[in-house]
N, C-alpha and C positions, 0 to 999 in steps of 0.2 A: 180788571174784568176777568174771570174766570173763563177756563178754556170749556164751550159748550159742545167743542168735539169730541164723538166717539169714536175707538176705532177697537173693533173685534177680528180674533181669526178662529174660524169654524172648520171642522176635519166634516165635508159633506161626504154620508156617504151614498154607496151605489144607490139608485132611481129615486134620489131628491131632486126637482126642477131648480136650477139655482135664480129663484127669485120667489116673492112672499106671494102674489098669485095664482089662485088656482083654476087654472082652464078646465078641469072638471072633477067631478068628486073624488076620482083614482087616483089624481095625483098627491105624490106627498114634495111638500114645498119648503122652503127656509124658515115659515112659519110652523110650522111642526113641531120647530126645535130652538125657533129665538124669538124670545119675545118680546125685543126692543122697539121701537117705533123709529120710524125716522130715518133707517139707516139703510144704506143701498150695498150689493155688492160690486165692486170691482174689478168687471172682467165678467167672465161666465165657466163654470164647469159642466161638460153636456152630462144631462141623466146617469149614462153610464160610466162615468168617468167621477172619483171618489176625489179626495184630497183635501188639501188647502183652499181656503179661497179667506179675502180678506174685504171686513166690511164696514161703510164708512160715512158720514153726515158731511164728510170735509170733501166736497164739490171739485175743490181747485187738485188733493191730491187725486183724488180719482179718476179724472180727468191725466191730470200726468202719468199716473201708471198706465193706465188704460192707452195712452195713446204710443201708437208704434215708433211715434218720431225719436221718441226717450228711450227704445229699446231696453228697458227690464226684466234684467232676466228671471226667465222660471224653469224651475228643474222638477223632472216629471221620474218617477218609475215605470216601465213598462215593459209589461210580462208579454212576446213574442212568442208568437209560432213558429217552432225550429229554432236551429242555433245561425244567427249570423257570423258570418265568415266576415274576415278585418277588411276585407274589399266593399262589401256591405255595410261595415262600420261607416269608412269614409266615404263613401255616398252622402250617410245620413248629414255627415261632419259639413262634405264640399257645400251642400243642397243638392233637392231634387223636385222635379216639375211634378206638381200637381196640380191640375184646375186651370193651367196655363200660365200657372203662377213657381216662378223659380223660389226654392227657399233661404233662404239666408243660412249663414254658415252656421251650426249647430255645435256643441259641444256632446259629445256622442262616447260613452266607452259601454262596455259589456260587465255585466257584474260576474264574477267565479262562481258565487255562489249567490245564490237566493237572497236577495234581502228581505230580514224578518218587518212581513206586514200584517197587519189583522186579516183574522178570516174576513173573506165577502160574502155577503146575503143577495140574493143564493151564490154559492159559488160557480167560478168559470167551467167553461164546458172540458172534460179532462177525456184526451184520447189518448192511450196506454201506446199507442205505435208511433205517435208523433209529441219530439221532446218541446219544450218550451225554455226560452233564457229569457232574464232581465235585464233591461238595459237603461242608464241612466241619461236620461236626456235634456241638455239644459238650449234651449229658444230666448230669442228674445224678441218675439214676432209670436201672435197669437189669432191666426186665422185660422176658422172654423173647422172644428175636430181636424187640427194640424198633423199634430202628432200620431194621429191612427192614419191620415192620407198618406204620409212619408212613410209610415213603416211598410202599406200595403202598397206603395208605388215604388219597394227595394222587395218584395216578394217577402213579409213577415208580418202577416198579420197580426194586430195588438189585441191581446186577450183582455187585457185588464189593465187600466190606466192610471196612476195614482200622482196628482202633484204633488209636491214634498217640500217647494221651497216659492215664493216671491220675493224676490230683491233679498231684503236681509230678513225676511220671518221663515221661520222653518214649523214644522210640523210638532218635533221634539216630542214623541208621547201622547198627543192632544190624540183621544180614541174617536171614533167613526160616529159622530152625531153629537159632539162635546165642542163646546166654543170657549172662549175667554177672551176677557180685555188685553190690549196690548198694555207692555209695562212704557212706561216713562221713559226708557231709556232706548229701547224699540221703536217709539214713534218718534223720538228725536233723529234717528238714524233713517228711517223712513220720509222724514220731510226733509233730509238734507240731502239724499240718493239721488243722483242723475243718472245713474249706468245702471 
C-alpha cells in the first residue's frame, strides 16, 4: 500500500491567517499560497507572527505534536523592545505568570548580534531612541500568543515574531510565502520524536 500521507512545511509570512478559510475578503489565508487539498496545519501561527508551521493529512501525528502532553519543542526568534538584562533572561528560562498561567521552563539566550532574517512587509515600527535585541526562544508548551505574553509580562515587548524550528524541521532558507514537501528521512524522524 503506498503511503497517502502528506506532509509540507511552509515559512507563513506576516498577516497570513494560518488556515485555508477566509472570514472575509481582506484576509489573506494558507490558500493564497498552497494549493493542496486535504491537508491541515498543525498548531497555529497568529497573523502577526511569520515562520514555520508544518502541514499534515496524518491525524494521529498532528494530534501528537499538537498536544501539550508530548511537549515538542519549538524555537521562535524574537525581536524585543530594549535590551534584556540576564536577570530577565532567567525569568524567561524559570517561567512567568501570565493569564494565571505559570509557564514551563523555557530555553532562553540573547543573540550578540542580529540574526540574518528576511525583511517584513511592512516592516516593524522602528524608534531611533529605543534599541531592540533578539532573542532565541525555545517552548514546549504553545498557549496563545505565548511568547509575546512572557516577553511583555518581563517588561519587553515582542516586535516581531519569527518560528524557526518544530521538533527536528527547521526553517533552513525556505523564503516568507514558499512551502515544500518534507524529505523521506525528516518524516521518519518526525514520526519517531517523542520530546
Amino acid at each position: 500500500m503506498t503511503n497517502i500521507f502528506k506532509y509540507i512545511i511552509f515559512h507563513k509570512p506576516y498577516g497570513v491567517l494560518s488556515q485555508f478559510t477566509q472570514e472575509s475578503p481582506k484576509h489573506i489565508t494558507l490558500k493564497d499560497y498552497i494549493d493542496i487539498p486535504e491537508i491541515y496545519p498543525v498548531g497555529r501561527l497568529d497573523w502577526d507572527s511569520e515562520g514555520l508551521m508544518l502541514l499534515t493529512n496524518n491525524g494521529q501525528l498532528q494530534h501528537r505534536l499538537a498536544n501539550p502532553q508530548f511537549g515538542h519543542k519549538r524555537t521562535y526568534w524574537v525581536q524585543v523592545e530594549r535590551i534584556p538584562d540576564p536577570e530577565t533572561i532567567n525569568k524567561l528560562c524559570t517561567g512567568v505568570e501570565i493569564q494565571n498561567y505559570q509557564t514551563r521552563p523555557a530555553q532562553v539566550k540573547l543573540f550578540l548580534e542580529a540574526p540574518t532574517v528576511s525583511d517584513r512587509n511592512p516592516p516593524i515600527r522602528f524608534r531611533k531612541n529605543i534599541p531592540t535585541a533578539w532573542l532565541e526562544m525555545t517552548l514546549t508548551e504553545g498557549k496563545n500568543r505565548q511568547v509575546r505574553r512572557m516577553t511583555a509580562a518581563v517588561g519587553f515587548p515582542t516586535l516581531r515574531l519569527i518560528r524557526v524550528s518544530i521538533a527536528n524541521l527547521q526553517l533552513n532558507g525556505l523564503q516568507p510565502g514558499e512551502w515544500r514537501y518534507l524529505t523521506p528521512p525528516e518524516i521518519q524522524v518526525l514520526q519517531k520524536s517523542r520530546t
